[in-house]
C-alpha positions as CSV (number, residue, x, y, z in Angstrom):
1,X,19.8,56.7,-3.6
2,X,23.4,57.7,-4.5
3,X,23.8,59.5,-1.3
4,X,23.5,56.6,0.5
5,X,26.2,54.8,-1.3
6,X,28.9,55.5,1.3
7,X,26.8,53.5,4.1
8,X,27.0,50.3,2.5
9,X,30.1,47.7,3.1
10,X,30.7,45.9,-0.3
11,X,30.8,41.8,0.8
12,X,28.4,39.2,0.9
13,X,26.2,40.9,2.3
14,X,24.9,44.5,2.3
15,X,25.6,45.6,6.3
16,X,25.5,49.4,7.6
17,X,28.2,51.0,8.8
18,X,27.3,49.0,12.6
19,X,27.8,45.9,10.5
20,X,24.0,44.9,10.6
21,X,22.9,43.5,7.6
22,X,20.8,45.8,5.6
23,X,20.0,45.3,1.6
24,X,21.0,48.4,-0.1
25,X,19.5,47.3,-3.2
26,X,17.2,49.9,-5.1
27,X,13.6,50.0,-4.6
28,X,10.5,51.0,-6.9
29,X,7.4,52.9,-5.1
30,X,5.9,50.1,-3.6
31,X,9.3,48.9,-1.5
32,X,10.2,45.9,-4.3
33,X,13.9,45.9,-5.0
34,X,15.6,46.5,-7.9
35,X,18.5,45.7,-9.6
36,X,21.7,47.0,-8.3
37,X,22.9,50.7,-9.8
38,X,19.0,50.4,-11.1
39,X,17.6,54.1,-10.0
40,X,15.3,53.8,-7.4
41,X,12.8,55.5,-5.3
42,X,14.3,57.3,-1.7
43,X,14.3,54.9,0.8
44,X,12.8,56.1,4.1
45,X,15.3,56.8,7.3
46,X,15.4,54.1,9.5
47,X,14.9,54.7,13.5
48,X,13.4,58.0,13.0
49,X,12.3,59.0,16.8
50,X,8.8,61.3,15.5
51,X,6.3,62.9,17.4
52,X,2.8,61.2,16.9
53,X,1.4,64.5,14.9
54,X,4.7,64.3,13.0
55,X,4.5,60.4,12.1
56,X,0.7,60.7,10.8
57,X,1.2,63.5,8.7
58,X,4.4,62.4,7.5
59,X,2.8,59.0,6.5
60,X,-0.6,60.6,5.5
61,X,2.0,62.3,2.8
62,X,3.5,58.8,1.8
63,X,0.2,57.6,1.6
64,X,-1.0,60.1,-0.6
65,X,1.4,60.1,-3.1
66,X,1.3,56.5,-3.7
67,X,4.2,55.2,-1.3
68,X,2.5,53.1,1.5
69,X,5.5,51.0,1.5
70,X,7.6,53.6,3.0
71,X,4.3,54.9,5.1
72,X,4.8,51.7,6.5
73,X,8.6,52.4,7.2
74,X,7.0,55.7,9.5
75,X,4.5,54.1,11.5
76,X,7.1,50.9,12.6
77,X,9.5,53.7,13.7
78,X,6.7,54.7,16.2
79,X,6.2,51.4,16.8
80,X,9.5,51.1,17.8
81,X,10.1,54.2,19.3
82,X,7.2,55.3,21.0
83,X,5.1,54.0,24.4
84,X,4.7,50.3,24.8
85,X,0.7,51.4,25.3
86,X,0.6,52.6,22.1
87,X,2.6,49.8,19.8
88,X,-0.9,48.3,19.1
89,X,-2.1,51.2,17.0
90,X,1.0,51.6,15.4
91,X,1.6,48.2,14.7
92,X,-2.0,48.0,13.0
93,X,-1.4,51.7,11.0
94,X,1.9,49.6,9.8
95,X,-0.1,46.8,8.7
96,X,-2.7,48.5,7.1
97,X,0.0,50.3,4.9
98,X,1.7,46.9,3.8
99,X,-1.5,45.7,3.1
100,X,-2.5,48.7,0.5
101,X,1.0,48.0,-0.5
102,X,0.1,44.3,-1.5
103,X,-2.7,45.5,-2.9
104,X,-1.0,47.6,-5.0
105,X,1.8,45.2,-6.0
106,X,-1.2,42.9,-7.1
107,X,-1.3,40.3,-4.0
108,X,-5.1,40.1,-3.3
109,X,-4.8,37.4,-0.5
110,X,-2.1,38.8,1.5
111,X,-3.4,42.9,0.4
112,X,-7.0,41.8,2.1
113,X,-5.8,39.7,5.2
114,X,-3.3,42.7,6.3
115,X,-5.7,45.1,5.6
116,X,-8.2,43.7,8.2
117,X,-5.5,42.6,10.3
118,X,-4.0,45.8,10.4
119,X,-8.0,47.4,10.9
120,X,-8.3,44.9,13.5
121,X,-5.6,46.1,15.5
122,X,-6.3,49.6,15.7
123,X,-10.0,49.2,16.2
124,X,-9.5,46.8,19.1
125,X,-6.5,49.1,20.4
126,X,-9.1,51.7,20.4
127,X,-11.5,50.1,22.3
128,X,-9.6,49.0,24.6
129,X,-8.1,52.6,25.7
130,X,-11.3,54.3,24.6
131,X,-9.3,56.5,21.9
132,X,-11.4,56.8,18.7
133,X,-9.5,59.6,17.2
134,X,-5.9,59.4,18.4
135,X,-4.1,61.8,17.0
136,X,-6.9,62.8,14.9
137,X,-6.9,59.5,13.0
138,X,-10.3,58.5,12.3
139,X,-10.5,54.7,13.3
140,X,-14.2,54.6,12.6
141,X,-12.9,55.3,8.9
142,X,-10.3,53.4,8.7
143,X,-12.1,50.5,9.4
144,X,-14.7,50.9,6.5
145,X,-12.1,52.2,4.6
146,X,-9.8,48.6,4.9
147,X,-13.4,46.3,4.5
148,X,-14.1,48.4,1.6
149,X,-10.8,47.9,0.0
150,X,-10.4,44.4,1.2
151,X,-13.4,43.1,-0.4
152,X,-12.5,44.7,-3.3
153,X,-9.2,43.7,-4.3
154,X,-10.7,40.0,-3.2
155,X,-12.9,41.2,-5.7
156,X,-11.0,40.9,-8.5
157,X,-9.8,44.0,-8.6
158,X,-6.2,43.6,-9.5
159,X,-3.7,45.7,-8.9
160,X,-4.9,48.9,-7.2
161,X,-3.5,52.7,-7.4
162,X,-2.2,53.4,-4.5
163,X,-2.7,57.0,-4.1
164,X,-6.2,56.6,-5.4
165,X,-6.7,54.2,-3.0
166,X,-5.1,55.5,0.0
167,X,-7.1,56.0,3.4
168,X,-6.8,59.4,4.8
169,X,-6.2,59.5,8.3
170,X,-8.0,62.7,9.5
């Protein structure tokens, strides 16, 4: 995090160095913030331009060792950055891993809708192109997977472990 110190303009608000506003505070694992001068988990580059290969096994990664937060971070930079036919199924890999991350941070309602949502997405983007393993992700799986985990944290589960929990993609 320290490295980063130089691209933050003291004032009211945290801005880049283009002036857009951007909060520099710390963050744990799971994205929350922390206090200022707190230490804090690397944040992910922003605007990363990735290959797909490169952004599933990059998030796969994140995923596994407990970080969907910043897995999340990966597949919006391919939403951003990569073909408008393919935003769908990045936009629903993004959502799934916000929803393990409110799972994780102990929000069952909000874990369990984006989960689905995010499931939802990517099945129906798959359908629709008739892509069931793009880029080697397994949407079949995915899908059970987020039902599975869904029902679960609706369930009462609390809290889950993230990298316990994570999907894998392949």
């Amino acid at each position: 995090m320290s490295g980063e110190a130089g691209r933050w303009q003291a004032g009211a608000r945290d801005r880049d160095a283009e002036g857009r506003a951007r909060n520099a505070r710390p963050r744990d694992g799971l994205g929350r913030p922390l206090p200022y001068g707190a230490d804090g988990v690397e944040r992910q580059p922003e605007g990363v331009v990735r290959g797909p290969e490169e952004t599933v096994v990059e998030a796969q990664a994140l995923l596994d060792a407990g970080k969907p937060f910043h897995a999340h971070e990966v597949f919006e930079d391919a939403w951003k950055s990569g073909p408008e036919a393919e935003r769908d199924l990045w936009r629903g890999l993004a959502q799934v891993a916000v929803g393990l991350t409110h799972a994780a941070r102990g929000n069952s309602t909000g874990g369990a809708r984006l989960l689905r949502r995010g499931a939802g997405a990517v099945v129906e983007w798959a359908a629709r192109t008739g892509r069931q393993r793009p880029y080697g992700v397994d949407v079949a799986a995915l899908e059970v997977w987020a039902a599975r985990l869904a029902a679960d944290v609706e369930g009462g589960a609390g809290p889950v472990d993230a990298a316990a929990r994570a999907p894998r993609l392949r």
